[in-house]
C-alpha positions as CSV (number, residue, x, y, z in Angstrom):
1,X,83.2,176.8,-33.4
2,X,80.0,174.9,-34.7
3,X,80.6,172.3,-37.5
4,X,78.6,175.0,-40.0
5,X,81.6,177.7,-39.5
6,X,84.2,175.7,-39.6
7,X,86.4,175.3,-43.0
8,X,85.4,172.5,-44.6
9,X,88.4,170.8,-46.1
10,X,88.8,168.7,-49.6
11,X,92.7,166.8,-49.1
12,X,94.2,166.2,-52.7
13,X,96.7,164.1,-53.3
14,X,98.6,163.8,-56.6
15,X,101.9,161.6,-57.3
16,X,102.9,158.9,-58.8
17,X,101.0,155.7,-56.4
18,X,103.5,153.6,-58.4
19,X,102.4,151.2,-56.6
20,X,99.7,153.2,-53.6
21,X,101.0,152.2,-50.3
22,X,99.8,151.7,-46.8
23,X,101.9,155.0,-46.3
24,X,99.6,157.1,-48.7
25,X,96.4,156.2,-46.5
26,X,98.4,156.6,-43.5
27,X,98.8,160.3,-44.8
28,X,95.5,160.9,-45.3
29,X,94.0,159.6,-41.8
30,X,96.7,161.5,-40.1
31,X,95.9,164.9,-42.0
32,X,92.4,164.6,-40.9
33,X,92.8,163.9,-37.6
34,X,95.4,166.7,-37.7
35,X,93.2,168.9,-39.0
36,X,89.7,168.0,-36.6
37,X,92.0,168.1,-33.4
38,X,92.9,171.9,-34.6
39,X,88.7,172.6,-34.1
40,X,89.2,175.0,-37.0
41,X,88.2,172.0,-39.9
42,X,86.1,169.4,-40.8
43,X,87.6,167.1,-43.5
44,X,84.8,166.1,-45.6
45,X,86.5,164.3,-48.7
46,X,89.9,162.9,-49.9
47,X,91.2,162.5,-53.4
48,X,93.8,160.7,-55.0
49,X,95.0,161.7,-58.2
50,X,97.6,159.1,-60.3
51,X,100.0,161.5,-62.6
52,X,100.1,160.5,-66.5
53,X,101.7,157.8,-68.2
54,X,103.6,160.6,-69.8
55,X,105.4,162.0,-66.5
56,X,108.2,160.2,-67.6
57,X,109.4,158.6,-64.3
58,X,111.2,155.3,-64.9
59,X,109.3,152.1,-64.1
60,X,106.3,154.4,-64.0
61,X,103.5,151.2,-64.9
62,X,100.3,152.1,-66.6
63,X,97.7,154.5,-65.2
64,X,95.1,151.7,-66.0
65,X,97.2,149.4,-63.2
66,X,97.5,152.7,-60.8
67,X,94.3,153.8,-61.0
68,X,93.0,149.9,-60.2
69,X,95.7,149.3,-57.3
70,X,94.6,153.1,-55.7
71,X,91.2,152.1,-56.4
72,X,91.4,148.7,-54.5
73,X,93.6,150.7,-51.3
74,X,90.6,152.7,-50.8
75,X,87.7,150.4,-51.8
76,X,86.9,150.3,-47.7
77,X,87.4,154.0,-47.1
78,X,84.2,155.9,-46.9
79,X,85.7,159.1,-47.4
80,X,88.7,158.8,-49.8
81,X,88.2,158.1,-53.2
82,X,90.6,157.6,-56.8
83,X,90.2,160.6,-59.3
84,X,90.7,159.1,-63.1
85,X,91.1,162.7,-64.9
86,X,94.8,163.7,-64.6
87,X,95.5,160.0,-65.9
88,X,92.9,160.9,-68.6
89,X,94.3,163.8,-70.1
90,X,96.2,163.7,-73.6
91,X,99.4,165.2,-72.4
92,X,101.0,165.3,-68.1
93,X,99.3,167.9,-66.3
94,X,101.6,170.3,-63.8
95,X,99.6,169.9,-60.0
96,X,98.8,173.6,-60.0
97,X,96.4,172.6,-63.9
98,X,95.3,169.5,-61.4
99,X,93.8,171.9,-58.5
100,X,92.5,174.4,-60.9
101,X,90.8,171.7,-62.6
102,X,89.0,170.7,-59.0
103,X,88.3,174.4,-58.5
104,X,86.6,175.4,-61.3
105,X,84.5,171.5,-61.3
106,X,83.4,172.4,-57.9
107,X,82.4,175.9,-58.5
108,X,80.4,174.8,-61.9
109,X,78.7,172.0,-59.6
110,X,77.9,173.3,-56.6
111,X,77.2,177.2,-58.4
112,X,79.1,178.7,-55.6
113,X,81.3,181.4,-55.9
114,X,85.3,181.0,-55.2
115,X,87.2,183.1,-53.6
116,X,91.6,183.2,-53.0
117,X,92.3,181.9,-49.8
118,X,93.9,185.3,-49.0
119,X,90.6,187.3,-49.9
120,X,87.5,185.0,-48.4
121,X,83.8,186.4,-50.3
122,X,82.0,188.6,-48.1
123,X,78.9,187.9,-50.0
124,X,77.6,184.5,-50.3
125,X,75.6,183.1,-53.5
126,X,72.7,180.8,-53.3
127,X,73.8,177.5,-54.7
128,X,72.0,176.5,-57.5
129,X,71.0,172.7,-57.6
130,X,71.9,171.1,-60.5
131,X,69.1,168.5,-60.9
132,X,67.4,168.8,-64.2
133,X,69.2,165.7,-65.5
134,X,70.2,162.5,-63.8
135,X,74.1,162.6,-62.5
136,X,76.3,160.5,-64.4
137,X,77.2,159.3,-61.3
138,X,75.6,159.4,-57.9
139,X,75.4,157.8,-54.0
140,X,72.5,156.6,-53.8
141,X,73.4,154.6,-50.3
142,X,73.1,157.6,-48.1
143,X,70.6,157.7,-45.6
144,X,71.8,160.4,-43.2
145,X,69.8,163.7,-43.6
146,X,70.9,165.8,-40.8
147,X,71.8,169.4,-42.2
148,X,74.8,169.0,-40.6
149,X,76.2,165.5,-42.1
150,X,78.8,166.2,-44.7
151,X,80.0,163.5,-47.3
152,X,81.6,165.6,-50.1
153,X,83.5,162.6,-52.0
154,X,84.1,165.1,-55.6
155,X,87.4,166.2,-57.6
156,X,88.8,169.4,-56.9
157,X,91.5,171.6,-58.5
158,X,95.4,171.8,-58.0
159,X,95.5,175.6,-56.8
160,X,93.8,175.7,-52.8
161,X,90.5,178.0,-53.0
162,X,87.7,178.7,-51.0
163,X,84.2,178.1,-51.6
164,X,81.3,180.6,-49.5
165,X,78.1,179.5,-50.3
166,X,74.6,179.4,-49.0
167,X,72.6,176.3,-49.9
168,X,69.0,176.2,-50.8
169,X,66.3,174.9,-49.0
170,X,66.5,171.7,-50.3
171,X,67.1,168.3,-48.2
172,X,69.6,166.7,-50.6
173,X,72.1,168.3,-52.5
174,X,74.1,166.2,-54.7
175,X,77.9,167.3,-56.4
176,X,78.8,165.0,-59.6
177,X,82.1,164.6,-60.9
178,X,81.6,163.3,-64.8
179,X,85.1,161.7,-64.1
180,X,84.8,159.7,-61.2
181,X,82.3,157.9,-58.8
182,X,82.2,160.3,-56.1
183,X,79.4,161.3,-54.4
184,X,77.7,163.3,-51.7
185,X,74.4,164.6,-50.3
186,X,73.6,167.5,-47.8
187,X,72.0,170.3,-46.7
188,X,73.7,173.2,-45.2
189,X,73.7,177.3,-44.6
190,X,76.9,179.2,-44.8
191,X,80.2,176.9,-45.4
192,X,83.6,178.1,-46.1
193,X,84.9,175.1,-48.5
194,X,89.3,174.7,-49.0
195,X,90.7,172.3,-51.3
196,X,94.1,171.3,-50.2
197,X,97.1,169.6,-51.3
198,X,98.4,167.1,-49.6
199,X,101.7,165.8,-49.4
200,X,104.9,164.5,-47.8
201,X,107.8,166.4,-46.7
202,X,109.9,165.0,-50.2
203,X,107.0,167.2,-52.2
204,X,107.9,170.1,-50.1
205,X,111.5,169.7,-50.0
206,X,111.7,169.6,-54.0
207,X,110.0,173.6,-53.7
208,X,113.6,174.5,-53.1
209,X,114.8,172.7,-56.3
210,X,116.2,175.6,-58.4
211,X,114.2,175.0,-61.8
212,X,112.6,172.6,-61.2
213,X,108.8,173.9,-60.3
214,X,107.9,177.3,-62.1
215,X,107.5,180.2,-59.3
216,X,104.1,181.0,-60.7
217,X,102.8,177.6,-60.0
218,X,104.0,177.6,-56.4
219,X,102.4,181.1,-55.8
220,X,99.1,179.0,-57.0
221,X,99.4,175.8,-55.3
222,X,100.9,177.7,-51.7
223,X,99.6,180.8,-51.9
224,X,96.0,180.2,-53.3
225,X,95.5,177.0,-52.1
226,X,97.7,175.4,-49.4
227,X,99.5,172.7,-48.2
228,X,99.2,170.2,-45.5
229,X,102.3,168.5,-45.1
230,X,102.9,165.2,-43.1
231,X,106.8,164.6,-42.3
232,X,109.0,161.3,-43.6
233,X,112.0,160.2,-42.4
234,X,112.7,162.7,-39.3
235,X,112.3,165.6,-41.6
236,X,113.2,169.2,-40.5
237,X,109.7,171.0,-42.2
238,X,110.9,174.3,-40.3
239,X,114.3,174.1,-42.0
240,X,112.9,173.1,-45.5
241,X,110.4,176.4,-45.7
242,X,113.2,178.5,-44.8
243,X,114.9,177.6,-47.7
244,X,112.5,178.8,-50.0
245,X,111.2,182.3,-50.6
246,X,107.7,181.6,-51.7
247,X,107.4,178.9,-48.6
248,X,108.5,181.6,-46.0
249,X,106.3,183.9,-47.6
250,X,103.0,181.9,-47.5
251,X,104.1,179.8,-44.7
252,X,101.1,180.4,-42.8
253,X,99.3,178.5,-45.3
254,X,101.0,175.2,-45.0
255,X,99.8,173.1,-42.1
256,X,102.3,170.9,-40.8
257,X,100.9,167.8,-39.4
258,X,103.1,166.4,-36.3
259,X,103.4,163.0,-37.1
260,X,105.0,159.7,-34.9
261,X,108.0,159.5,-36.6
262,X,108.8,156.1,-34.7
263,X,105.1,154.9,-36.5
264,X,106.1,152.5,-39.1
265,X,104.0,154.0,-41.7
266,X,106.2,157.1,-41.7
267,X,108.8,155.0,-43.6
268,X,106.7,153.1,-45.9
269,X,107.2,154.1,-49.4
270,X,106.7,153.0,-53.3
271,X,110.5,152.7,-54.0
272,X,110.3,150.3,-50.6
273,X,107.4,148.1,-51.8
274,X,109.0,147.7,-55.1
275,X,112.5,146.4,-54.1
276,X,110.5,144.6,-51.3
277,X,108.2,143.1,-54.3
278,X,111.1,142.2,-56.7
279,X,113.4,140.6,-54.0
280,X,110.3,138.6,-52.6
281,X,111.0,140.2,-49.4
282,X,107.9,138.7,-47.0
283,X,107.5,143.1,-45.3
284,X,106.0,143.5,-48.6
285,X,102.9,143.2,-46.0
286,X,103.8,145.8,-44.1
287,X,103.9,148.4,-47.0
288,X,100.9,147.3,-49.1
289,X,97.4,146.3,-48.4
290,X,96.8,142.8,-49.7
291,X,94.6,143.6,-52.3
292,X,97.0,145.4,-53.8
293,X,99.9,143.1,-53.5
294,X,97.2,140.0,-55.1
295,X,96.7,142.5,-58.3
296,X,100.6,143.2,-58.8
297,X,101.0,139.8,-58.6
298,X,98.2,138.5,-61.0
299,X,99.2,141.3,-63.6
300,X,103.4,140.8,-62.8
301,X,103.8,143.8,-61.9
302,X,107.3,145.3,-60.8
303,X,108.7,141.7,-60.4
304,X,111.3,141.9,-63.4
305,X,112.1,145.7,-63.4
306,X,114.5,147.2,-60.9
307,X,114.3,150.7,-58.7
């Protein structure tokens, strides 16, 4: 396949990051080379999305500290980048509200037309660009113009869609997020683009929580959209899907990536770096980058709570 017909892929990320991890990057860089060793993707942006101070979680800190530790995990990624406008919503948004949001953003930038995973568009639209006003924000640093260099850094929506579009003849393309910094520039003819959610096995494993997530939603989120699932802790994906109906059902829409699970990422977790933090256990090092841990410790975060 040539990089033009292959599905270009958005990986979103929501959850609490209370506080980010080395384990949250881990998932991403595994996904995408998951996905580019399948020759059927390209990855061409990851997003991180904090929940809202009103989840209710306990020891949940505020979104303005989660939003500046994700911030500083990913300040040398080129590719990932922190989305502020779940945290920025008056009341907690459900992840399907999350994807639709990214969904309909990137159909009203980009002027393509959208189209359920199940049901691609035969008939593509010619993107219109948006440049009679200056973008809010915008990458001004990048200097590659091949057609075929992708850097698409923007917000997407919590329910997995498709985007078919042809792009004008223009040499630089650029989708803006009001919300967030991210950027991109390029040139292209026919793309297929997926917005997918990404998540660990705990995420899937709570689909088969009687009550707890409304059918509907799941229909969206696995059924429009997608999954792509890296395992924790030894966990039995194949045995988890069966135990759901609306996983068997769609199950050829979650992507299951096979992960080490003697890499010591694939333990690392938030609950971990918290004890680790309040017990001044010295593997703190291991879980967190150390940007992170010097901003939990200049704002005392996590020291004097417990879980």
């Amino acid at each position: 396949m040539t990089e033009t017909t292959k599905t270009h892929v958005i990986l979103l990320s929501c959850g609490s990051f209370n506080p980010i991890t080395k384990g949250h990057i881990h998932m991403f860089e595994k996904a995408r080379d998951h996905l580019h060793k399948t020759g059927r993707f390209i990855v061409i942006g990851g997003i991180i999305s904090p929940v809202h101070d009103s989840y209710g979680k306990p020891g949940l800190v505020s979104s303005r500290h989660r939003l500046t530790m994700c911030q500083l995990a990913v300040q040398s990624s080129d590719w990932v980048r922190v989305d502020p406008w779940e945290c920025y919503q008056d009341i907690w948004q459900t992840t399907c509200s999350v994807l639709e949001h990214h969904r309909d953003l990137m159909k009203r930038v980009t002027g393509c037309i959208l189209s359920n995973v199940n049901s691609p568009s035969t008939t593509p639209v010619i993107g219109q660009p948006q440049n009679q006003t200056r973008p809010i924000y915008q990458n001004t640093n990048i200097t590659d113009n091949k057609p075929t260099a992708i850097k698409l850094l923007g917000k997407v929506s919590d329910s997995l869609g498709k985007i078919c579009c042809v792009r004008p003849h223009i040499d630089r393309f650029t989708f803006v997020d009001e919300n967030a910094n991210l950027g991109t520039a390029m040139r292209y003819e026919e793309i297929e683009l997926r917005i997918l959610l990404l998540c660990g096995s705990d995420l899937l494993e709570s689909f088969c929580i009687p009550g707890l997530w409304k059918e509907s939603d799941m229909e969206v989120i696995v059924g429009d959209f997608g999954i792509v699932v890296v395992p924790r802790d030894n966990a039995d994906t194949e045995r988890i899907m069966n135990h759901s109906s609306v996983l068997r059902k769609y199950k050829d829409n979650i992507i299951v990536v096979k992960d080490d699970m003697n890499h010591p990422m694939s333990i690392v977790s938030s609950t971990k770096s918290r004890l680790a933090l309040q017990h001044g256990d010295g593997h703190v090092v291991d879980y967190l980058s150390q940007p992170v841990i010097d901003y939990i410790l200049q704002s005392q975060l996590y020291i004097n709570t417990s879980g």
